[in-house]
Kinemage of the C-alpha trace (Angstrom):
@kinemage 1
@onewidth
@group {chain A} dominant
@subgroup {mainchain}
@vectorlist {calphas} color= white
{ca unk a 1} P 0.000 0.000 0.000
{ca unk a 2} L 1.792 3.327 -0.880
{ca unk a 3} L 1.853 6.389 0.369
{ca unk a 4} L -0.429 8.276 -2.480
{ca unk a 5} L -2.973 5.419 -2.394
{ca unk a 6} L -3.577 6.132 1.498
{ca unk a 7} L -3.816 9.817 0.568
{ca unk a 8} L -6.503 8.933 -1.550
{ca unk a 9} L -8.302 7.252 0.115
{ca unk a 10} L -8.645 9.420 3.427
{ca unk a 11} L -9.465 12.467 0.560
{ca unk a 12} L -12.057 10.320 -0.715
{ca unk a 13} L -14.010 9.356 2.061
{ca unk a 14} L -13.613 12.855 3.741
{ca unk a 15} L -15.024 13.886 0.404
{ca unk a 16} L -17.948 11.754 0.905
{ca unk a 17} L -18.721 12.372 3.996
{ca unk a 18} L -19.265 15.974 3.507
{ca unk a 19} L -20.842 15.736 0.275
{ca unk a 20} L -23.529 12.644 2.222
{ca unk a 21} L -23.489 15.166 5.151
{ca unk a 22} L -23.936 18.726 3.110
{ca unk a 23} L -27.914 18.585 2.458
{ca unk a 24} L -29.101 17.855 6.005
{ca unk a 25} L -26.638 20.011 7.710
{ca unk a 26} L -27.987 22.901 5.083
{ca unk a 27} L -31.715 22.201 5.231
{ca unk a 28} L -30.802 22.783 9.292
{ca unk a 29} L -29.042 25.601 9.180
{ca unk a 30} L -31.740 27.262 6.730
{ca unk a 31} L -34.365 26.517 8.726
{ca unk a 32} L -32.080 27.703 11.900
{ca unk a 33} L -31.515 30.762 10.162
{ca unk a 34} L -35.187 31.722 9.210
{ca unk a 35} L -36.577 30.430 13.033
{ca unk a 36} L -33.624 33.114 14.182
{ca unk a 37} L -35.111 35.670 12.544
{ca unk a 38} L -38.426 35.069 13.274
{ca unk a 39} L -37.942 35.294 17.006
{ca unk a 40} L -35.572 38.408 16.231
{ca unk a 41} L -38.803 40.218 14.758
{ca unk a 42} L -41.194 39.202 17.514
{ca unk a 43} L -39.045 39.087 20.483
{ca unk a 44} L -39.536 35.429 21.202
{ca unk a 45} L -36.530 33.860 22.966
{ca unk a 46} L -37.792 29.874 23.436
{ca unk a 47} L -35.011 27.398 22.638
{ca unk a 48} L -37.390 24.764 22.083
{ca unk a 49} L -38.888 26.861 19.069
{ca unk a 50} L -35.450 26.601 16.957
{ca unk a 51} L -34.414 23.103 17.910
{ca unk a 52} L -37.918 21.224 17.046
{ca unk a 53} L -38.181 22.455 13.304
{ca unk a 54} L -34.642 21.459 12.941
{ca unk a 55} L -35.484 17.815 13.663
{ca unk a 56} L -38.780 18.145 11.180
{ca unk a 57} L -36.362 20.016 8.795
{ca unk a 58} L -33.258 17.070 8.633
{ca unk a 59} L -36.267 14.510 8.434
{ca unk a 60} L -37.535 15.926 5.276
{ca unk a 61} L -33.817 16.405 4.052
{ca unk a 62} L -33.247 12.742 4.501
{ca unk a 63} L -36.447 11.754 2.446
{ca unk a 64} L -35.789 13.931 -0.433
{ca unk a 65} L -31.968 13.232 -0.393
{ca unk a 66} L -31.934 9.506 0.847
{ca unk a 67} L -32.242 8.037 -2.840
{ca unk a 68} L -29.037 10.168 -4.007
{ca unk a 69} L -27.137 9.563 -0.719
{ca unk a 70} L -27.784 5.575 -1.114
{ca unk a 71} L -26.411 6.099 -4.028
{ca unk a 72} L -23.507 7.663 -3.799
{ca unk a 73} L -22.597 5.390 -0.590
{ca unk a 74} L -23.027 2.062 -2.896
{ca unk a 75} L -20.592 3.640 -5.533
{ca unk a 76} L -18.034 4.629 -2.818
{ca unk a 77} L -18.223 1.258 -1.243
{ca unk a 78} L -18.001 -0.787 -4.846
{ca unk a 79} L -14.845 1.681 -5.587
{ca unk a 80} L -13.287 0.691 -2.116
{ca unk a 81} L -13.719 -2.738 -2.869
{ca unk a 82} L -12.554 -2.515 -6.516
{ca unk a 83} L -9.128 -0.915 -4.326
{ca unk a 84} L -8.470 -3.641 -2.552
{ca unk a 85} L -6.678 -4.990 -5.081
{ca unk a 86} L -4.404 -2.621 -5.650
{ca unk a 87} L -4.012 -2.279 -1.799
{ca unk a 88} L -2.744 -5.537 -1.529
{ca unk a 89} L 0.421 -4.413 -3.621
């Protein structure tokens, strides 16, 4: 296993994991963003009021997104396993 194959690798799967991670953790911080507001303009300061459409918000993310994100975790896994190969070198 050399050097620029392990380099690879670890810049692969971080490049996965924030590409599988990127539409949840934007659909939160949208809907984070607008609830901020929102209690800006009418002077509500609850903490429950941000944190329980940002559970409703990464659920919807994950439906719409799940398809693409299955996906894209099958091809990384079949290209891992089509390295293993060459790991063994």
């Amino acid at each position: 296993m050399t050097p620029e194959l392990v380099v690879q690798l670890a810049r692969r799967s971080f490049e996965a994991t924030l590409l599988l991670a990127a539409p949840l953790l934007l659909f939160s911080l949208l809907v984070g963003l607008l609830i901020s507001v929102f209690q800006a303009v009418t002077s509500i300061n609850e903490a429950t009021l941000a944190f329980a459409p940002k559970i409703v918000a990464v659920m919807v993310a994950m439906v719409i997104f799940f398809p693409w994100m299955m996906s894209y975790m099958s091809d990384f896994t079949r290209e891992i396993y089509s390295m293993i190969a060459m790991m063994r070198r």
